[in-house]
C-alpha positions as CSV (number, residue, x, y, z in Angstrom):
1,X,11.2,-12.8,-16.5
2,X,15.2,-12.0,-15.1
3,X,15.6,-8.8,-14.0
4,X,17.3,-7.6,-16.8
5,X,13.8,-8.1,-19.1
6,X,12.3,-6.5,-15.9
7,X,14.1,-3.6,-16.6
8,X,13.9,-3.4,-20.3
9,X,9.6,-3.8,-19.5
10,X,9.8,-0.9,-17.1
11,X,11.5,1.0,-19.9
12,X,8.9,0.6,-22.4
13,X,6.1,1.5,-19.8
14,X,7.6,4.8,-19.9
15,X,6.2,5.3,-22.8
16,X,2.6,4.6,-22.1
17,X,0.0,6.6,-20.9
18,X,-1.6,4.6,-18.3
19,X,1.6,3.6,-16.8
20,X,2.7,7.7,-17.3
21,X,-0.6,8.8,-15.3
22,X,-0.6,6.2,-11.7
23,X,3.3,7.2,-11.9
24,X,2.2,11.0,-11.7
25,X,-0.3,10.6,-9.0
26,X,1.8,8.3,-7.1
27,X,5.0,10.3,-7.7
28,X,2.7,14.1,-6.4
29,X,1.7,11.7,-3.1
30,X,5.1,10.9,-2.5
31,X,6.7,14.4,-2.8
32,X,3.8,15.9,-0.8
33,X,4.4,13.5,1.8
34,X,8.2,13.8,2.1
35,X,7.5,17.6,1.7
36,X,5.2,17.2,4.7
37,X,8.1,15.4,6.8
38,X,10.8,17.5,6.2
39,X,9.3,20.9,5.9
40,X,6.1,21.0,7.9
41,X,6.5,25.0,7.6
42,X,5.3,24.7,4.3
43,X,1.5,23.6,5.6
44,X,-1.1,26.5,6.2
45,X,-1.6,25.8,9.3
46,X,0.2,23.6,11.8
47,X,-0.5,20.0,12.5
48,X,-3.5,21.2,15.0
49,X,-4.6,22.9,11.9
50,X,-5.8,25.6,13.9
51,X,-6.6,28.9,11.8
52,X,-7.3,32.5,10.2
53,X,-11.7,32.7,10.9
54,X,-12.4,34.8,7.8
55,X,-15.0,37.8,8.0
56,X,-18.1,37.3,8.8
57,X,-17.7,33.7,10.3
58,X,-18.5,33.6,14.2
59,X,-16.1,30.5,14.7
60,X,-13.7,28.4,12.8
61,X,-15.7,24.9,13.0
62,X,-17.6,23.5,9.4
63,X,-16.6,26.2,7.7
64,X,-16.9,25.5,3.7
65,X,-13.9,25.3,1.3
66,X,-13.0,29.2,1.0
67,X,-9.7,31.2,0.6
68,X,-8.3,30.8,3.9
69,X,-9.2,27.1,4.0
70,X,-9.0,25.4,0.9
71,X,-10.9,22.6,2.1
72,X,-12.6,23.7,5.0
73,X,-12.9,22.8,8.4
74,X,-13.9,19.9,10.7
75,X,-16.2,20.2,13.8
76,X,-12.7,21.3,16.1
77,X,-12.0,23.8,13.7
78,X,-8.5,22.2,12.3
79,X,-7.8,23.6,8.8
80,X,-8.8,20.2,6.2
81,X,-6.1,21.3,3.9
82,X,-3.2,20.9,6.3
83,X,-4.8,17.6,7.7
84,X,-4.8,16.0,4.8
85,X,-1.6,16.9,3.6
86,X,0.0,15.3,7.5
87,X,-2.4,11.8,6.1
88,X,-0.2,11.6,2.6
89,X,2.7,11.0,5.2
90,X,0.9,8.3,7.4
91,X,-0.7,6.9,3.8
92,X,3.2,6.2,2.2
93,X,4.4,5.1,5.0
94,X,1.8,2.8,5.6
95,X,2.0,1.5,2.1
96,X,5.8,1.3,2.1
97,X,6.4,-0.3,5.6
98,X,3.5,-3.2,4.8
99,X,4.2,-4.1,1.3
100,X,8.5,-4.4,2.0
101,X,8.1,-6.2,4.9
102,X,5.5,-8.8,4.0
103,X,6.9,-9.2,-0.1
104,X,10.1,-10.2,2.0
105,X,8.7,-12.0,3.9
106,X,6.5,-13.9,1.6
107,X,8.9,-14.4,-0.8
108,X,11.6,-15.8,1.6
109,X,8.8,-18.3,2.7
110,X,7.2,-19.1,-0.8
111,X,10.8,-20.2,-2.6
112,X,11.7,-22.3,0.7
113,X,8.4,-24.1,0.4
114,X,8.8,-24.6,-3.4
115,X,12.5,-25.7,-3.5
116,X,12.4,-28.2,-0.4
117,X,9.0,-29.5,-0.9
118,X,8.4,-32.5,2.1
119,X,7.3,-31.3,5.6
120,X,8.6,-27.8,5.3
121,X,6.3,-27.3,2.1
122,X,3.3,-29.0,4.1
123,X,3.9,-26.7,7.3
124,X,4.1,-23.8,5.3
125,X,1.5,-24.1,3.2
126,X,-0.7,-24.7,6.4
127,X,0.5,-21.6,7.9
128,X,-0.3,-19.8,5.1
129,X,-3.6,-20.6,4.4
130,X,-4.4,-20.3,8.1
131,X,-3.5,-16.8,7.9
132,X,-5.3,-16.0,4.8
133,X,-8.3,-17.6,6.2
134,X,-8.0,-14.5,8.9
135,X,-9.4,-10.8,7.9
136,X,-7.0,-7.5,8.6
137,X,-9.5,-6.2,11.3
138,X,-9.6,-9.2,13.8
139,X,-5.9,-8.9,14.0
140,X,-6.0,-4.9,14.5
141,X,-8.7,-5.6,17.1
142,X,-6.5,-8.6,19.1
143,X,-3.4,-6.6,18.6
144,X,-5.3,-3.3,19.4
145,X,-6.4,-4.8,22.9
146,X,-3.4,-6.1,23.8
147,X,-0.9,-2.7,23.3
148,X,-3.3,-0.4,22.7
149,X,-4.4,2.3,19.5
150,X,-1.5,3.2,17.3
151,X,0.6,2.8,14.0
152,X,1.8,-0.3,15.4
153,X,-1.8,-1.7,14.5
154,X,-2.6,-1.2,11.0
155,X,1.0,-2.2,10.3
156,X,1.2,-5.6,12.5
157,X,-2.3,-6.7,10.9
158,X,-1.6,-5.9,7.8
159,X,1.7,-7.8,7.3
160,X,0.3,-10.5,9.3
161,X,-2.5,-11.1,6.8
162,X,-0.6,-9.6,3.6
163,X,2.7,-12.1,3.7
164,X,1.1,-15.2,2.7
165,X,-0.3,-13.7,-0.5
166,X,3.2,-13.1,-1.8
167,X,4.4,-16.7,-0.2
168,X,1.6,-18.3,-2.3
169,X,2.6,-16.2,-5.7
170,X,5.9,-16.5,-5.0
171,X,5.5,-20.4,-4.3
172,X,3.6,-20.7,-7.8
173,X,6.6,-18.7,-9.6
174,X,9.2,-20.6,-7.8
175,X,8.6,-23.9,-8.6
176,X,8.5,-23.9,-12.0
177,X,12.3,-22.6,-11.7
178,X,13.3,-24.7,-9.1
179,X,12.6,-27.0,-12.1
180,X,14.7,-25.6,-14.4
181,X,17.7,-27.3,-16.0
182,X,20.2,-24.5,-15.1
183,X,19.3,-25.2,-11.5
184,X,19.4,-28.8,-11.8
185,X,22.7,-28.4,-13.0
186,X,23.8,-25.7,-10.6
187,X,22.6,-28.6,-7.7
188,X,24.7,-31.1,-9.3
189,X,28.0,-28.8,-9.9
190,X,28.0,-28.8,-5.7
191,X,26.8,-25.1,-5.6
192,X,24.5,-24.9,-1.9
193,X,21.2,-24.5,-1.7
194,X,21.3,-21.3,-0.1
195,X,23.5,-19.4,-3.0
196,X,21.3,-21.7,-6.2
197,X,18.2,-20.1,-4.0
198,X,19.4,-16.3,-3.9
199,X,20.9,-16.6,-7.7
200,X,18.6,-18.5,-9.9
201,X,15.6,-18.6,-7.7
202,X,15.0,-14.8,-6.0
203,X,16.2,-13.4,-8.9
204,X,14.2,-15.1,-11.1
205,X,10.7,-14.9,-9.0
206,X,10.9,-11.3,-7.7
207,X,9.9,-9.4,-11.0
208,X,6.6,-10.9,-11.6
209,X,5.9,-10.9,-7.4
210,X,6.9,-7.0,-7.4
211,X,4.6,-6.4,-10.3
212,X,2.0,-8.2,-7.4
213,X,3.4,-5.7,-4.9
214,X,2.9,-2.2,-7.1
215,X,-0.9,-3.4,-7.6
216,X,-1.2,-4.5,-4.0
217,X,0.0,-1.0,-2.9
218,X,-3.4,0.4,-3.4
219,X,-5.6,-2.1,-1.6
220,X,-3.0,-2.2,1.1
221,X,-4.0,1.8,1.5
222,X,-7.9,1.1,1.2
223,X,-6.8,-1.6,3.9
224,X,-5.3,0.7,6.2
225,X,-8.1,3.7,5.7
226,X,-10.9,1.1,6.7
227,X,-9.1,0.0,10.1
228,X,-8.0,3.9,11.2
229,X,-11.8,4.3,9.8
230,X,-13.0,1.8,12.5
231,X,-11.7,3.6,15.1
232,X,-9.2,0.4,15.4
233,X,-5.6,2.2,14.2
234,X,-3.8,5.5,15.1
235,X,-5.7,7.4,18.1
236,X,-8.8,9.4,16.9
237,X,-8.0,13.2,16.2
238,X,-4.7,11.6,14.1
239,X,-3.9,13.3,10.7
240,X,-4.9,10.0,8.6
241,X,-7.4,10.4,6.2
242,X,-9.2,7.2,7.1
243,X,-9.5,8.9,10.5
244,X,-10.9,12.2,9.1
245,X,-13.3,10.1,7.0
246,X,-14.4,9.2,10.5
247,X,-14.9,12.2,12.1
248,X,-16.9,13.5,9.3
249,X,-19.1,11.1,9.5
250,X,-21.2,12.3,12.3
251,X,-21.9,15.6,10.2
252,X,-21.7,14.2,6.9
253,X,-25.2,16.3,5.9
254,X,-24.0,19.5,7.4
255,X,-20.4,19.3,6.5
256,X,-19.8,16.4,3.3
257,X,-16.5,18.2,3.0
258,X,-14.6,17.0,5.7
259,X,-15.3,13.3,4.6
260,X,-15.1,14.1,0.8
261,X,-11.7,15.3,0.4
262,X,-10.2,12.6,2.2
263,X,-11.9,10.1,0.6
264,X,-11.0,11.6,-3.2
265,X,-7.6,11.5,-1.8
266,X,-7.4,8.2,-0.9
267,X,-9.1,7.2,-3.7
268,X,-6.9,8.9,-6.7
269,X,-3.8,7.0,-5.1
270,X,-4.8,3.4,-5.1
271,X,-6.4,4.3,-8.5
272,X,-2.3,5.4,-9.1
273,X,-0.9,2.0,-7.9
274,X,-3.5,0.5,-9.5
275,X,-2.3,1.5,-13.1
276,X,1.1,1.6,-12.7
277,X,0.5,-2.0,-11.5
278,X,-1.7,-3.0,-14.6
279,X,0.5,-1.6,-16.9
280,X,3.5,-4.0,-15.7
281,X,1.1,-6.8,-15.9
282,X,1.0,-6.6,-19.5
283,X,4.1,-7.3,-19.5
284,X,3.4,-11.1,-18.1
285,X,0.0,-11.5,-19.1
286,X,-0.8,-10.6,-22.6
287,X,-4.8,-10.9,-21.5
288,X,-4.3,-7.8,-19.3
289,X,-3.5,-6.6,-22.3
290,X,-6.9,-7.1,-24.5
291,X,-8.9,-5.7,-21.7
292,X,-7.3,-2.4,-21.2
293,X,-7.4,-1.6,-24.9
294,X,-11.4,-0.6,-23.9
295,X,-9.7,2.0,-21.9
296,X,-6.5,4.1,-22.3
């Protein structure tokens, strides 16, 4: 598919539901996150999440959901609400920063290794298989031991492990228009390899791969969440829901709250990602098609 079908496809999923709901939830996470960046006066409480203890209460920790607190508080007290609002930052940026870096990554490598072919095909199919061969958490946990706990963690294993997915789809796509008779010709009128690559190749391979990339965005979040969840990401006490998910934990009985609200967050934006994503499948694979018809 060119980009121009691309965009005439994103057009028509405008006009579908499925496609119309993910881009609602996604499009709410976004603008609560930028919200959160730009105007943290907005939150209840500050980032600490310190606050009001209503009547009655004799301190501010596991309170229930109530007026004050929409979703409660955790075992330091910190207002849920607030907290959860500073993760839908840490959540987009996460998702943003992983799946840009490793689609451009991936598809740099996966159209090299498709329109050379030889040794550089051989050396970087190797290289990716070795690294899809390795899970996201034993990366965070070398990378974690070697700097320390922070962003820097979930991102670096992430993208690590994330790139050679796109290099192998975008390998697959590639080579069947490296084929092409437009770009046999565009070879033989003297054009370089490096402009017939970036006009008849990227062009041509990056619709379907970014279709790829809008479903990946989801797992890439229930990625993240389970290493800040293992106590392997950001520092502990962090505004991350995966984090908070973790905290709750120990008082999951006493206080379900604290690991609940999170975790319907997190949930309701992959499930977001996940039908925008669907929804442009269609597009390419008329068998998504048949299956969602169960649905909406």
């Amino acid at each position: 598919m060119s980009i121009r079908g691309f965009k005439q496809a994103f057009r028509r999923q405008l006009r579908r539901t499925r496609f119309t709901v993910g881009l609602v939830i996604t499009s709410i996470m976004v603008l609560i996150a930028i919200l959160a960046s730009l105007f943290p006066f907005i939150l209840p409480y500050p980032e600490e999440g310190l606050g009001y203890v209503p009547p009655g209460a004799s301190s501010r920790t596991l309170l229930p959901p109530n007026p004050s607190n929409f979703f409660g508080t955790d075992t330091r007290g910190r207002d849920l609400f607030s907290r959860i609002i500073l993760g839908a930052r840490s959540a987009i940026i996460e998702i943003v920063v992983v799946v840009s870096i490793s689609l451009s990554i991936g598809v740099i490598v996966g159209v090299l290794a498709s329109y050379y072919r030889g040794l550089l095909e051989y050396v970087l199919n190797y290289a990716t298989e070795l690294l899809m061969s390795i899970p996201a958490v034993v990366i965070a946990l070398m990378v974690r031991l070697i700097s320390g706990p922070g962003l820097h963690v979930v991102l670096a294993s992430l993208i690590v492990t994330w790139w050679p997915w796109y290099a192998r789809v975008s390998q697959v796509y590639s080579r069947s228009i490296v084929e092409m008779d437009y770009v046999v010709l565009a070879k033989l009128s003297g054009l370089s390899n490096l402009k017939i690559i970036y006009r008849h190749v990227i062009r041509n391979t990056l619709p379907p791969v970014l279709v790829q990339a809008v479903t990946d965005m989801g797992s890439v979040l229930l990625e993240a969440a389970s290493i800040n969840f293992l106590g392997l990401g950001v520092p502990l006490n962090s505004p991350e829901w995966g984090v908070i998910m973790l905290e709750g934990l120990p008082v999951i009985t006493r206080a379900p709250w604290i690991s609940l609200f999170p975790g319907f967050f997190l949930l309701i934006t992959a499930l977001g990602f996940s039908l925008i994503g669907d929804s442009l499948r269609e597009e390419l694979d008329p068998r998504v098609r048949r299956r969602w018809r169960l649905w909406f």
